[in-house]
N, C-alpha and C positions, 0 to 999 in steps of 0.2 A: 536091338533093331526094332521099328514099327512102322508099321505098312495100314495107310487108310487108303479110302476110294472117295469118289464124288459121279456122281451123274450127270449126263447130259439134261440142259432143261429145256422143253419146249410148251411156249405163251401159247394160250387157249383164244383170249379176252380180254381188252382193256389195255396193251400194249399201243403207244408205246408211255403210257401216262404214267407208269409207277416213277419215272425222273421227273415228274412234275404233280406230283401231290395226288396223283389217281390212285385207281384200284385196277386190280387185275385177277386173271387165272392163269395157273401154268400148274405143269407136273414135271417129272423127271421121269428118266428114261433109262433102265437097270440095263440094258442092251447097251448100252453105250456108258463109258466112263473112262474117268482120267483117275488113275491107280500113281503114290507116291510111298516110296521108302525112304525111311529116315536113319540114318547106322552112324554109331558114336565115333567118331576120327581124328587123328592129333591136327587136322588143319579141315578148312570147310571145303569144300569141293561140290561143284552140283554138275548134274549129266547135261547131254545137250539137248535134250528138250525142254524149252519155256526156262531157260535159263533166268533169265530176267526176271521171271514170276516166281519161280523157287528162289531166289535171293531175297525179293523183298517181302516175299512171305517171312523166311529165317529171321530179316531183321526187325518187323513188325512182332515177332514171336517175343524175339530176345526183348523189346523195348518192355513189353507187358509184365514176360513172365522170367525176365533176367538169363537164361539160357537157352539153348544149351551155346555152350563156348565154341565147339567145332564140331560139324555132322558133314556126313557126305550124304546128297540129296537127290534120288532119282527118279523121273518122273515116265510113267510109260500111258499112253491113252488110243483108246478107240473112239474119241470122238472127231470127226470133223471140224477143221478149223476155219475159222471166218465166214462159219454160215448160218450164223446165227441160235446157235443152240447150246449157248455157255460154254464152249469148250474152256477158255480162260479163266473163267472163275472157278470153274473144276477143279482145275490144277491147281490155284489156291485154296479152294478151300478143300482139298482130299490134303492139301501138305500143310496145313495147320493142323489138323485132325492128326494126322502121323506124328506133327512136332509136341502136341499136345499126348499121345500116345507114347511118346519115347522120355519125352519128359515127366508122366506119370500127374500131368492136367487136364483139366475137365473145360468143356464149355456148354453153356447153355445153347440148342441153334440158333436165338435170336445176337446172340453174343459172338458167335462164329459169323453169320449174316454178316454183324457190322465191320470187324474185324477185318473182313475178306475183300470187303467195300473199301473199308480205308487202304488197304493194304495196294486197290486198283487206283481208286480216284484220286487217295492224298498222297502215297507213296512214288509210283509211278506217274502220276498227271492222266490217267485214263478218264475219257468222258465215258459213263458206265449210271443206269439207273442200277436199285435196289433192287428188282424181282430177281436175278437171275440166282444170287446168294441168297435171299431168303428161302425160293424153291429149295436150291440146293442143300441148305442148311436144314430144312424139314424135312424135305422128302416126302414125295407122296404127290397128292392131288393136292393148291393150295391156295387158297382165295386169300389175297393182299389188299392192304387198305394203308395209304400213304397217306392219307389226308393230314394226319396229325403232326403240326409244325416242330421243329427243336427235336430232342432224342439225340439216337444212335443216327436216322436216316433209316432205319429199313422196316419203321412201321407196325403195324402186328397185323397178325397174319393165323390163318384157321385153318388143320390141315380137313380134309372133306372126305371121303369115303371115297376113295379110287373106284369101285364096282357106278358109281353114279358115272362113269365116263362111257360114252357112246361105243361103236368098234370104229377105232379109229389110224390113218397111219400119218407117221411122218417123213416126210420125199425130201430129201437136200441135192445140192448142188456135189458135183464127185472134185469138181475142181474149185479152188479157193477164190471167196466173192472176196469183198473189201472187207478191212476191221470195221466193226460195228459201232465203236467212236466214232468215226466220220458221220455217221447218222447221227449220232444220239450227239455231237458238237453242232452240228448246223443245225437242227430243234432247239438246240438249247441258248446258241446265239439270237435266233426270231424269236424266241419265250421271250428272251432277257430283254430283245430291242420291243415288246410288247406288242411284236405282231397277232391282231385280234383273230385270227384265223386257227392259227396254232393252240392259241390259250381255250377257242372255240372247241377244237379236235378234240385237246384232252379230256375237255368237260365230257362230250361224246362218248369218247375210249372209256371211260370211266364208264362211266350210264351202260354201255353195252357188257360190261363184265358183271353188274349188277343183275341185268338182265341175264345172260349166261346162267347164273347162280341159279336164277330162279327159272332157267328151263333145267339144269340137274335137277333141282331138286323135284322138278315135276317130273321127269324122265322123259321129258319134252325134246326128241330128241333133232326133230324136224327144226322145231326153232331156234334150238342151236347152230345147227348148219348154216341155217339164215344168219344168224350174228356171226358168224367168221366172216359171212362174206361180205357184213356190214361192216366189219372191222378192215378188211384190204380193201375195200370202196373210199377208206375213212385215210387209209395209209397212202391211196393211190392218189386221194384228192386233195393231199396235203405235202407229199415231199414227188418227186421223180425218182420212181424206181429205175433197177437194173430189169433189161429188157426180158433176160433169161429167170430172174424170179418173177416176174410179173407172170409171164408166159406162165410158169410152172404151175399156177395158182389157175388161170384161166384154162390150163390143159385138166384140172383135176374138177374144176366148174363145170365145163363142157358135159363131162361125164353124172354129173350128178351128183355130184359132192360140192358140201361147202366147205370153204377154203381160204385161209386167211396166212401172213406172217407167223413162222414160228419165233421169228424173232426181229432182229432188226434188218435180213433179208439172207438170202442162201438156203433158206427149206422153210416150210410150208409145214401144216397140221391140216390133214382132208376127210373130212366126218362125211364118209357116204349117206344119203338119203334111202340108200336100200342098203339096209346092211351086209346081205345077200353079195352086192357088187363090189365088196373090198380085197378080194385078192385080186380082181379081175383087175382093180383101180392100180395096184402094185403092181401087177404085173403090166401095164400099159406104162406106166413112170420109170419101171426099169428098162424096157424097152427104147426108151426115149435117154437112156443113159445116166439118169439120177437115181441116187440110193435110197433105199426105202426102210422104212423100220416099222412094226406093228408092234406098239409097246404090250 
């Protein structure tokens, strides 16, 4: 038997450009994870969570690394689903790690990243950018750079000193948004039909994550705040949100925090401007009925 984990991941910066050749920031999130067991069995069998996902992981596994023949595969997670904070890729890539684990293989993270990715985009047909597996594949605090055409698709990537992140929390929705394909398909249909607006944003998304980098590394912490909220001004003026993540992000504004997508929509990243005002900011979001997390 082998048992791996994966974290939730929530975007910083630069989102939603890592599907279209940008750069980004995102971290993962040890409070939150999707935990997978893998146990040797005379026929395959998987539990009923993310069924779907633990299959085509197994059969991406066996294409590569030739077995194993039969496992029974079970998946348990505390992450939120459909709200933008990788819950899905989780569960894929905590059950390569396990299948890799029980079968007594090795991956590099940039090799698990790709792996995880095919296993969504080519295996299943999911519209899915890179950031969420490479975070997840690192771990930690992790500045992405897509720019580079051909490869695997997930680019390289720098893990950063975690203590350079602000005090920050993340607020998600208690009840399930939409899958995050639907976003990342309708971007990716006006990229493709060469809407100048879209191909404009990314350039943007990018540039702002760049920027990001360089208020960490100044310990800038104010004008980061400022770029999240450049980043959902950027998200709001380019696709129509859902009225309840919109809200979410102007309710944690209001307060004095900056505030942007954690992901492609269902929770939020809110870097108080007083740092002082972050529980107070959590406990106003819980109030209001959404879940909160201080990674």
């Amino acid at each position: 038997m082998a048992a791996a984990s994966a974290y939730a991941r929530a975007a910083l910066l630069g989102h939603p450009s890592d599907g279209f050749g940008g750069r980004t920031i995102a971290f993962t999130i040890e409070e939150l994870e999707a935990r997978v067991t893998v146990e040797a069995a005379d026929a395959t069998s998987v539990g009923s969570i993310a069924p779907d996902l633990l299959i085509a992981s197994l059969e991406r596994f066996r294409q590569e690394f030739g077995g194993p023949d039969a496992a029974r595969i079970t998946c348990q997670t505390t992450i939120p689903r459909q709200v933008g904070l990788g819950g899905s890729s989780a569960i894929v890539i905590a059950a390569l790690r396990a299948l890799a684990g029980e079968q007594g293989a090795r991956f590099e993270p940039s090799e698990l990243a790709a792996m995880a990715l095919a296993v969504e985009s080519e295996d299943l047909g999911i519209a899915a950018g890179p950031q969420d597996r490479v975070a997840q594949a690192h771990e930690g605090l992790i500045h992405m750079d897509f720019s580079e055409p051909g490869g695997s698709g997930v680019g390289s990537s720098e893990r950063l000193d975690r203590e350079l992140l602000p005090p920050l929390l993340v607020a998600f929705r208690t009840d399930e948004g939409r899958p995050s394909s639907i976003a990342h398909r309708e971007l990716r249909a006006r990229h493709e039909a060469g809407d100048r607006r879209v191909r404009s944003a990314m350039a943007e998304a990018a540039a702002l994550a760049d920027e990001g980098r360089a208020a960490l590394d100044a310990g800038d912490h104010a004008r980061l705040a400022d770029l999240l909220d450049l980043n959902f001004e950027l998200r709001r003026d380019l696709v129509e949100l859902d009225p309840v993540d919109m809200w979410m992000a102007e309710f944690a504004q209001e307060r004095g925090a900056g505030a942007n997508y954690a992901g492609s929509g269902g929770a939020i990243v809110a870097v108080p401007r007083d740092p002082a005002r972050l529980e107070d900011l959590k406990a106003d979001l819980a109030a209001e009925g959404f879940g909160c997390v201080v990674p």
